[in-house]
C-alpha positions, 0 to 999 in steps of 0.5 A: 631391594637395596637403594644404592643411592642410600649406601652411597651417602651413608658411606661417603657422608661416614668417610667410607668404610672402617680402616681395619675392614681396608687393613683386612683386604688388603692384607688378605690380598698380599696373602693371596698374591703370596700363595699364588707366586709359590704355586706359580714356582712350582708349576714352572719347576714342573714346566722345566722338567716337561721342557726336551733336552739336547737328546730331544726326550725330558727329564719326565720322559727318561725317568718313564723310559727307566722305569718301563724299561726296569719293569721286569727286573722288579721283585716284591721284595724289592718293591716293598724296600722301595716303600720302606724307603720312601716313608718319610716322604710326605704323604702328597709327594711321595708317589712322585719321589717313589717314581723318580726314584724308581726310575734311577733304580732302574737305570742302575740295574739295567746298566750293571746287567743285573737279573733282578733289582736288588736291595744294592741297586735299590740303596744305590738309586735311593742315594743318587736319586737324592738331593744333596740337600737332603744327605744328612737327613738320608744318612740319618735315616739310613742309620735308624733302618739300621742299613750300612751306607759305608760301601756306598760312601763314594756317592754320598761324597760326590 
């Protein structure tokens, strides 16, 4: 059993715990409030795409709309150059950036009318899906999957 009477005068008679054990919780408890900020930004990025637009459907909403809607347009082909695309996703994110993605693909080829989904409206959607934070990056990679983005130069410009 512990007397916490005794801890009490053995703390306050030392002056109270070492400084580098203070130094240490504290330290620990910015990192924590840091990594709680961050999760807690991503999360409001996620509510805002919930959130409905003057139309009344959100964002997550059109892009299932799209992707449901360009579900029989969708050959095997065109799936597997989809994933090929999306490799240099990270792992975590990648089944999200694919949907997104899919989802303007989609858009592209019910639009244009087409048939089926083809390697241009995939290469279409691939580059409007994508920020264009990321251009550089996407013309590099296009570049080393040996795949001409001249025809399409004009969406990269936007």
């Amino acid at each position: 059993m512990l007397n916490t009477a005794a801890v009490l005068r053995t703390l306050t008679a030392t002056g109270g715990p070492p400084s580098w054990f203070m130094n240490s919780i504290a330290f620990w408890g910015w990192v924590m409030l840091g990594i709680m900020c961050i999760g807690g930004f991503f999360m409001f990025r996620k509510f805002l795409k919930v959130l409905p637009k003057a139309d009344g459907k959100s964002k997550l909403d059109w892009q299932n709309y799209w992707v449901e809607r360009s579900r029989p347009l969708w050959t095997e082909d065109s799936k597997a150059f989809l994933g090929e695309l999306v490799m240099p996703v990270p792992g975590p994110f990648r089944d999200i950036a694919k949907h997104s993605i899919a989802a303007e693909i989609g858009k592209i080829a019910v639009e244009s009318g087409a048939s089926e989904v083809t390697r241009d409206h995939v290469i279409k959607g691939y580059i409007v899906a994508t920020p264009k934070r990321d251009y550089k990056f996407l013309m590099t990679f296009l570049h080393k999957k040996g795949i001409d983005y001249a025809p399409y130069q004009h969406l990269i410009n936007k």
